[in-house]
C-alpha positions as CSV (number, residue, x, y, z in Angstrom):
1,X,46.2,128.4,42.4
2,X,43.6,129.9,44.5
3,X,45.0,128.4,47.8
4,X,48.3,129.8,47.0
5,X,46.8,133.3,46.8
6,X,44.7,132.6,49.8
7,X,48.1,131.6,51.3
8,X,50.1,134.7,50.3
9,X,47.3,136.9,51.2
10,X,47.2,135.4,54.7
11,X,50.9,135.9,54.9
12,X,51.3,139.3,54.2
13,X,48.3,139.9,56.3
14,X,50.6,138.4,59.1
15,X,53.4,140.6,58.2
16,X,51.2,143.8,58.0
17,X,50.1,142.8,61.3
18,X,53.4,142.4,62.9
19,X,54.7,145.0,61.4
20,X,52.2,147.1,63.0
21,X,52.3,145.0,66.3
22,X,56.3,146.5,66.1
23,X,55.5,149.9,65.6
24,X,53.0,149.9,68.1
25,X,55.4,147.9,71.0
26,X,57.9,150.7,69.9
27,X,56.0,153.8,70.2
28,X,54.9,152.2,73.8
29,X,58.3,152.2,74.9
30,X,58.8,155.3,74.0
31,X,55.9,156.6,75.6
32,X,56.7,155.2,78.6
33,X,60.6,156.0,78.8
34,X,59.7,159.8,79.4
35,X,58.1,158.9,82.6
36,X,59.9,156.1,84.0
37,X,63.4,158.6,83.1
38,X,61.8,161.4,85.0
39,X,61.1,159.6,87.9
40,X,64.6,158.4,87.6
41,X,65.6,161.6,87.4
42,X,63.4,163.1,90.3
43,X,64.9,160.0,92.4
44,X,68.5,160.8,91.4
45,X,68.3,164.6,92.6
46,X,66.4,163.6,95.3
47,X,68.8,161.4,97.1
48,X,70.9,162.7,99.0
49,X,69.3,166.1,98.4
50,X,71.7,166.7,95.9
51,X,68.8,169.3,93.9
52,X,68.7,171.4,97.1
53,X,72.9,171.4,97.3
54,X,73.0,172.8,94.2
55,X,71.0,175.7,94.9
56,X,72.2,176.4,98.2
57,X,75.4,176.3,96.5
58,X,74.5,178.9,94.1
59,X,73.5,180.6,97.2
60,X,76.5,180.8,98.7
61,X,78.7,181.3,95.8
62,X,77.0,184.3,95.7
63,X,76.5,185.4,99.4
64,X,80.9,184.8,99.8
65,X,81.9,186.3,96.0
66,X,79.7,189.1,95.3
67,X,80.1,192.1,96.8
68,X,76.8,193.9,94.7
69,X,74.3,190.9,94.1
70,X,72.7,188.7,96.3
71,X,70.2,185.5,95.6
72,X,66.7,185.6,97.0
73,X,66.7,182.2,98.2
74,X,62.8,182.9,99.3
75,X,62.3,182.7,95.2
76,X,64.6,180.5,93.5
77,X,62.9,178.3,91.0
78,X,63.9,175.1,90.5
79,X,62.7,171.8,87.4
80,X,63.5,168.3,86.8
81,X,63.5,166.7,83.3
82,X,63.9,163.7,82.2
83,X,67.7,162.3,81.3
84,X,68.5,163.7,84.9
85,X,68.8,167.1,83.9
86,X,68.4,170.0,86.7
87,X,67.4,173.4,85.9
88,X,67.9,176.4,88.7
89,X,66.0,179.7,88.0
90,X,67.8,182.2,90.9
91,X,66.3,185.7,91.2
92,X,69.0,188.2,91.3
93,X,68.6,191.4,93.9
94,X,70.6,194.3,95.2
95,X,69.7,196.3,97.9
96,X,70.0,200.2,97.3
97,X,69.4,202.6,100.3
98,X,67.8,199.4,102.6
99,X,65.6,198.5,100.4
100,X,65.8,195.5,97.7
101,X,65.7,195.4,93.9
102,X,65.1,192.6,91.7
103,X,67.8,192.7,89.3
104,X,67.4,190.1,87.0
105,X,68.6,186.1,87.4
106,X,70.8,183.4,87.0
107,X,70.2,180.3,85.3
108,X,71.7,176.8,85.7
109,X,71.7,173.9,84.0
110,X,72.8,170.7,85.1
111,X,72.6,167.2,83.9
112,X,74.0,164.4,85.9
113,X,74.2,166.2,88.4
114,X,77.2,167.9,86.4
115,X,76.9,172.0,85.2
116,X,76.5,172.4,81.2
117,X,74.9,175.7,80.8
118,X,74.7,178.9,82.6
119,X,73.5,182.4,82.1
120,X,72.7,185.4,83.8
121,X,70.6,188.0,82.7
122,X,70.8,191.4,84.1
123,X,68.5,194.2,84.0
124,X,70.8,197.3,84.9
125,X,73.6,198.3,83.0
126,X,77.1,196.0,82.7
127,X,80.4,196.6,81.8
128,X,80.5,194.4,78.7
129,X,84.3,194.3,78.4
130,X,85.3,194.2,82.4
131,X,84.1,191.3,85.2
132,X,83.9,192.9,88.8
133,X,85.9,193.4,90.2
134,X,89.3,193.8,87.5
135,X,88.2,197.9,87.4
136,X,88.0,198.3,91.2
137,X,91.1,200.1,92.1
138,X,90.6,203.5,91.0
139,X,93.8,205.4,92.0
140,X,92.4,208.8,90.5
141,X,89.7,208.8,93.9
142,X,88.8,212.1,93.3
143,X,87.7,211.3,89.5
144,X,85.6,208.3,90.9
145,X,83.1,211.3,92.2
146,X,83.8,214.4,91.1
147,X,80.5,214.4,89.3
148,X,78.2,213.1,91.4
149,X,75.6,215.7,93.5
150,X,77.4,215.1,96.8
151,X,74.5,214.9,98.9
152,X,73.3,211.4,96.7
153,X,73.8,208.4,98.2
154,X,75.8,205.2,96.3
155,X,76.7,202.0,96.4
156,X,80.7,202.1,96.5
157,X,83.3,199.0,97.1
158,X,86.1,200.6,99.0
159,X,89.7,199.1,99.2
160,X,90.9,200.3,102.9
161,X,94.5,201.8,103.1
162,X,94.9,199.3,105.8
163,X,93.0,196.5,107.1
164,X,90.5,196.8,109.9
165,X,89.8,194.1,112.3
166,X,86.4,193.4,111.9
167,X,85.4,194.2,115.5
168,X,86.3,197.2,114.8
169,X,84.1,198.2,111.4
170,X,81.2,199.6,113.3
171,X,83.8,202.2,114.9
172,X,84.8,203.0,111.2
173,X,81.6,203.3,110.0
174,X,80.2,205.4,112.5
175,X,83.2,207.9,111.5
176,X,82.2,208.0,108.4
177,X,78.3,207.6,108.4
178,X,77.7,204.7,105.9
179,X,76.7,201.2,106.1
180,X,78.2,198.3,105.5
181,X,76.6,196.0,102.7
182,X,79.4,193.3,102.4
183,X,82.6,192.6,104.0
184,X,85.7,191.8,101.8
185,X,88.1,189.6,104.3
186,X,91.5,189.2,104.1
187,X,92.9,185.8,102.8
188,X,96.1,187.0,101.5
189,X,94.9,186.5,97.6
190,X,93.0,189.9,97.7
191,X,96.2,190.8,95.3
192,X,95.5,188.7,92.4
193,X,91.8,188.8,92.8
194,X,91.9,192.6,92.5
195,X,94.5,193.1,90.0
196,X,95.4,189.9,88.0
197,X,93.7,190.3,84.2
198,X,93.4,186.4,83.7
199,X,90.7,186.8,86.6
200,X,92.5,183.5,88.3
201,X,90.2,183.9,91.8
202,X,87.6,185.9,93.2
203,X,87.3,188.1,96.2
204,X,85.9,186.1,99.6
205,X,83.8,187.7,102.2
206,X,80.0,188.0,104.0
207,X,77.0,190.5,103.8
208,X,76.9,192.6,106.6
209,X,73.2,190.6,107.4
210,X,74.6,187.2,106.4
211,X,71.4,185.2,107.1
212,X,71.2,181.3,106.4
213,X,68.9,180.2,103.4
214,X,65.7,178.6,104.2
215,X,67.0,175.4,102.8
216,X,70.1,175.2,104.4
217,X,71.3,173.8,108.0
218,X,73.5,176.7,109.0
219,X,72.6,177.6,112.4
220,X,70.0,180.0,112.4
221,X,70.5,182.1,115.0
222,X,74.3,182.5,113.8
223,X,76.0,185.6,114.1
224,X,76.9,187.1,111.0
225,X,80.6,186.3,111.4
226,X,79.9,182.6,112.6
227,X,77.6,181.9,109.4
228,X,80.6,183.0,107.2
229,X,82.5,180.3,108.9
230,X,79.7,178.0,108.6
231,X,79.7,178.7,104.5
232,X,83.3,178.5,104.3
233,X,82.7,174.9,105.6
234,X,79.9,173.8,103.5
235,X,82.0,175.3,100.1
236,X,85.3,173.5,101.4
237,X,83.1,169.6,101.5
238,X,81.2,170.9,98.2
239,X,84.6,172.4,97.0
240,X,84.0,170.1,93.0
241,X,80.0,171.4,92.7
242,X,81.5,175.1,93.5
243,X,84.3,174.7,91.0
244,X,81.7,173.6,88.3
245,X,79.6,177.2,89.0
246,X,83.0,179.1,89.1
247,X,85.2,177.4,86.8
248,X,87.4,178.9,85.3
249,X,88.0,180.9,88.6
250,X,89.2,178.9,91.1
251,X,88.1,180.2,94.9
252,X,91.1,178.5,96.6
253,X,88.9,177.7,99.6
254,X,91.2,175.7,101.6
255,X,94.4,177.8,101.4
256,X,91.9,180.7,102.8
257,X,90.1,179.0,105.5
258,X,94.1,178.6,106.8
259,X,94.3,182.1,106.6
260,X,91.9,183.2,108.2
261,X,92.2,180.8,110.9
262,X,96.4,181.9,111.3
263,X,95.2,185.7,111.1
264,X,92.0,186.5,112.5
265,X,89.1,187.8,110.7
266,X,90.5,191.4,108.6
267,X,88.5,193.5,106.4
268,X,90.8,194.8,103.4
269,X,87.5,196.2,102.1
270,X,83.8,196.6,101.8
271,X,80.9,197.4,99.9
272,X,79.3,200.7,101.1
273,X,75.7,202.8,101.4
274,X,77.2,206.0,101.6
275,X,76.5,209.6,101.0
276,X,79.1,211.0,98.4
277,X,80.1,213.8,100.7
278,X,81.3,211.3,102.8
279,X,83.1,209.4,100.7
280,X,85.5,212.2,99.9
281,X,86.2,212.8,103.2
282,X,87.2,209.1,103.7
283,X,89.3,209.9,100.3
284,X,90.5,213.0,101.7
285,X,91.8,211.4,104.9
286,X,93.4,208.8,103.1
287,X,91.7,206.1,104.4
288,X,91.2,204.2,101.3
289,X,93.0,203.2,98.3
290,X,90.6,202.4,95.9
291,X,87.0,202.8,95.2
292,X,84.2,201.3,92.5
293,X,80.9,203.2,92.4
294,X,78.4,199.8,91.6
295,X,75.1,201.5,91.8
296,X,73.6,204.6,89.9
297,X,73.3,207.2,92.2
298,X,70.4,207.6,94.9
299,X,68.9,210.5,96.1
């Protein structure tokens, strides 16, 4: 009777033992899968310098499709976690009166490689029920300023009455005493992108001191102009990771690039630094057709 206690005793000291020999092999695994998955994960973003795509990308979208915003690609912020996820951290800024603002920021989230989240957080005030640009054409001009001081100085996106070749912007501009901040080209979808409510694609176009990113291999010493061609290239063989940061806006890329090449490079439009005295005699001359004031008013 005694050697059979001895004998149960030893086995379900043997059990104890592997059970705890299990838990212990398990929680080793598990220790060890966040490491070995973020170095997975760090190798998986790191080949073909897909992490760096996807924030030039981001870049770019917003460089071609903003006409207010820009990213400071000198601060974008960017973490790997394990499971191969990707998180962007982009610094949003606007320049008012030649100097730049930090804005707020946009976030994305990838994992595979693939977008899941995004979010942008803004620190001026947004129109919470309209998306730049749907409220751009203003036909009442003279309501878009009659009560601003006219000697301030705003941000405004102007539609022209008719297209200027770009060549010939500075000649406009000197008329009129502003800056250009962005340039709107034609693509021939300006139409829908200005006016359709379902927001099916987005304005195109280049700031007026398009610069290439630090992280990209646009030419740097690329004329404004030739950078925007060099974009439009990059979006057009990235054309599936832009669609993932626009979606459901579709940029149309391809059918543009045609345009433009068929057509020349035309401004329909621009975003302006200009004093508000000088904006209404643009309006009074009837060289524009619509206007959006996007900045509070500088003095």
């Amino acid at each position: 009777m005694k050697e059979l206690l001895n004998h149960t005793d030893i086995l379900l000291k043997a059990k104890s033992k592997a059970k705890w020999n299990k838990i212990i092999s398990i929680l080793s695994i598990l220790l060890l899968i966040g490491p070995v998955m973020y170095l997975l994960s760090l190798t998986y973003y790191a080949i073909g310098d897909r992490a760096n795509k996807q924030i030039l990308a981001l870049e770019t979208l917003y460089s071609l499709t903003d006409p207010a915003m820009a990213i400071n690609d000198k601060k974008v912020g960017s973490s790997i976690s394990p499971f191969f996820g990707l998180t962007i951290d982009a610094p949003i800024i606007q320049s008012y009166n030649s100097t730049e603002y930090n804005i707020g920021s946009h976030e994305v989230t990838y994992r595979f490689g693939k977008v899941i989240s995004q979010k942008k957080n803004l620190n001026i005030p947004n129109e919470s029920s309209e998306t730049f640009p749907q409220t751009i054409i203003n036909k009442d001009l003279e309501d878009s300023i009659n009560e601003l001081d006219k000697d301030s100085t705003v941000n405004a996106f102007v539609v022209f009455k008719n297209s200027i070749q770009y060549d010939q912007m500075s000649k406009f501009l000197e008329e009129y005493k502003a800056k250009s901040i962005w340039n709107a080209v034609e693509t021939g979808k300006e139409k829908q992108a200005l006016n359709d409510s379902t927001r099916g694609t987005t304005l195109i176009g280049f700031p007026t001191d398009n610069r290439a990113p630090e992280n990209s291999d646009f030419t740097e010493d690329s004329v404004p102009a030739q950078l925007f061609y060099e974009q439009l290239a990059f979006i057009s063989s990235n054309s599936s990771m832009m669609d993932e940061l626009t979606w459901p806006i579709t940029l149309k890329i391809k059918e543009r690039i045609n345009y433009i090449k068929d057509n020349g490079l035309k401004l329909y439009g621009a975003t302006l630094s200009i004093k508000v005295k000088d904006l209404e005699e643009m309006i009074k001359g009837k060289k524009i057709s619509g206007v959006k004031i996007i900045t509070p008013i500088m003095h």
